[in-house]
Every structure is written in structure tokens, then in C-alpha cells.
C-alpha positions, 0 to 999 in steps of 0.5 A, a space after each residue: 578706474 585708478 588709471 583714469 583717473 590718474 589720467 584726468 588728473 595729469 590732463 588737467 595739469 596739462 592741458 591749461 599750460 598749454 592752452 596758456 603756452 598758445 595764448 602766450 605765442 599769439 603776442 609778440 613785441 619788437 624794438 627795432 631801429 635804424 636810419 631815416 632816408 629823405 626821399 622826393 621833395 623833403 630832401 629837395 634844397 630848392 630855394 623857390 620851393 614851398 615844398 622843399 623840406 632840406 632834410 638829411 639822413 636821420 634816425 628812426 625807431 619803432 616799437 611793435 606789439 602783435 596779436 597773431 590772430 593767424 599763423 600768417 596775420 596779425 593785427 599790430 600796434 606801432 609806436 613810431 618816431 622818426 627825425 631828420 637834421 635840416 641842411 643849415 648851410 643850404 637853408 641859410 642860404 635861403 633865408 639870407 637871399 630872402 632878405 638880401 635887402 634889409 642887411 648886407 654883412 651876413 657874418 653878422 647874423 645869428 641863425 637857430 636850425 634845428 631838425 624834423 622830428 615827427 611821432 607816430 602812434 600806428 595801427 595796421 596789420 601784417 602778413 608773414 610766410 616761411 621761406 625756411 620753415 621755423 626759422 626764416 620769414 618774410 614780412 609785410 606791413 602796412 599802417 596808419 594812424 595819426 602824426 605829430 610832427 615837431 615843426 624846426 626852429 628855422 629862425 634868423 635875426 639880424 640886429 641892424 644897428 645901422 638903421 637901429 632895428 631887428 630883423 626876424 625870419 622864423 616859422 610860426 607855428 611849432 607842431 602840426 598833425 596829420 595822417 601818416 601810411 606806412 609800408 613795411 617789408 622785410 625778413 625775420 630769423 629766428 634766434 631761439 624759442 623766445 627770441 628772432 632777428 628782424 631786418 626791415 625796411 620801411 616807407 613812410 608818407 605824411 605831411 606837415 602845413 605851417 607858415 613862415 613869417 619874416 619882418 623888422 622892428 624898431 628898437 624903440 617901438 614893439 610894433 612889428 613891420 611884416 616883410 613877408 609871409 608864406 605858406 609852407 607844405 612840406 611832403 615828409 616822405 623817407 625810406 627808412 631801414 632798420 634792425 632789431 629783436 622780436 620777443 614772443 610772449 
């Protein structure tokens, strides 16, 4: 009778640490970070192009938080932001050859470009196998969720003081949303119990949709005289490769 009751005892105590301890290896969160690739027309330089996005190799980072409702499967939150500078030079070019009627002395320009930027709040789920039990897996993902994408200051002014007035080209809206889809793949290594390497590679698909307005204003008069305006749907697509730690919880 003692024995049993030292052994219920002793159950007690532990069987809720590791009904906790398997609560606790369900969760699983993860920073990783690396570089944006543009890819398709969002890297295009096109000048005729309302697609063409002249984007450059960026920055990316993502954090995860998993709910393993398998060994193999998990449903996953993602906190995703991405950027990509914009090839000024080619894009000035543009800019200039879209006015080329209104100033002659490109010197005399002032130009303001920035880059793309875009947030991601994601959901989706992901799917794991051991290539080497306990220590090496391969990964796959896929998500989505909604988009907001920061809209670059692509800007120009020309104060022609010949004819004495100002002349703008610029976009006109600064944000847009959308829906994004992500796909992931990759290997993650475990480190230690708490602790494993992941290696990542991603594609990323959205859109952004704005306009683009360009016109001229007399000094002394505030009305401004459109030259022209367009619209603009930039596919952003890009290959994005990155590196970081996952930590069980």
C-alpha cells in the first residue's frame, strides 16, 4: 500500500511536467533574414512598360510562429517585410524622356527615388520530413494573407525659369493593398534541444496598382496644368533566400 502510494505520488509530479514539456514542443518560433531577388517584370527597366518595376536586390525578413498539430504539420503565422531600391539612373532616364519637351538641361533637375517596401501579415501551414532522424529536415510552405505595399517616391521637378514655372512628375497614391502567396522550401538542422538552423528559400507573388501624374505650374498662379497621367500595375514577384534560428518553446 505505501509503495503505491508513493507510486501515485511520484506520478503525479510527473506526468504534468511532461504533459507541459509536449505542450511546450508544439510551439515553435523563428527569425530568419536574407535577400530579396526581383524576378520577371518587377526587375524590368522597360521604358514603355506600365509593368516594369526597376527594382534591385533587397532585404527580407520573416518571423514565425508554429502550432505543430502533427510531428509533420503545423499551422503557421508569418510576419513578413520585404524591400527593393529602384535602379534611379534607369528610372530617371525615364522620367526625363517622358518630358523631354518641357526642359532641355537635365543637369538642372531635382529628382526623389526611393525604393519598394511591402508588409505582410501571413497564414498558412507547413510540412516537414526527416532526412536524418533528429537532426536534418526538409521544410515546405505555403501562405497567404493581406499586403501593404509603401508606394516609392518617384518624383521630379524642374523649375523652368525660362518660362517661369514648375514642372512635376510624381506618383499619386503612396500605399496599396493586396493579396500576397508565398511558397517556401528549405532544410532545417537542429543545434540542440531548444535550438535549430534553418536555410530557406522563398517565392513571393503580389501586386501593387497606383498612378502616375505628371504637369506644370505657373509661378504665379496655384493651378496645375496635367501633361499626363497613367496607370501603373506593377507585378511584385521575387526569389528571396534566407538564414536564421528556430527556437522550441
Amino acid at each position: 500500500m505505501k509503495k503505491a502510494f508513493t507510486f501515485l505520488f511520484t506520478a503525479a509530479l510527473i506526468f504534468p511536467a511532461i504533459i507541459a514539456t509536449q505542450a511546450q514542443e508544439r510551439f515553435k518560433a523563428s527569425v530568419s533574414m536574407g535577400q530579396v531577388y526581383p524576378l520577371s517584370e518587377f526587375k524590368k527597366t522597360d521604358f514603355t512598360s506600365t509593368k516594369a518595376g526597376y527594382a534591385q536586390t533587397g532585404f527580407t525578413l520573416n518571423v514565425d510562429g508554429d502550432y505543430f498539430l502533427h510531428n509533420r504539420f503545423s499551422v503557421s503565422l508569418r510576419f513578413h517585410l520585404g524591400n527593393a531600391p529602384i535602379n534611379q539612373l534607369q528610372y530617371k532616364e525615364r522620367m526625363v524622356g517622358e518630358l523631354h519637351d518641357y526642359f532641355s538641361k537635365s543637369d538642372t533637375v531635382q529628382y526623389d527615388i526611393n525604393y519598394w517596401q511591402w508588409i505582410s501579415p501571413l497564414i498558412g501551414c507547413k510540412f516537414n520530413y526527416p532526412i536524418v532522424l533528429n537532426k536534418i529536415y526538409v521544410e515546405a510552405g505555403i501562405f497567404t494573407g493581406i499586403n501593404f505595399i509603401q508606394i516609392p517616391d518617384q518624383n521630379l521637378i524642374y523649375n523652368d525659369k525660362a518660362n517661369k514655372q514648375i514642372v512635376v512628375s510624381q506618383n499619386v497614391e503612396k500605399n496599396d493593398i493586396s493579396v500576397p502567396f508565398a511558397f517556401n522550401a528549405g532544410f532545417r538542422f537542429r543545434i540542440n534541444e531548444t535550438v535549430q538552423l534553418r536555410i530557406n528559400s522563398e517565392y513571393f507573388s503580389t501586386k501593387a496598382k497606383y498612378n502616375h501624374v505628371s504637369y506644370y505650374e505657373k509661378n504665379n498662379s496655384s493651378e496645375k496644368v496635367e501633361i499626363d497621367k497613367y496607370k501603373l500595375n506593377v507585378p511584385i514577384q521575387t526569389l528571396n533566400a534566407t538564414i536564421g534560428l528556430i527556437y522550441n518553446f
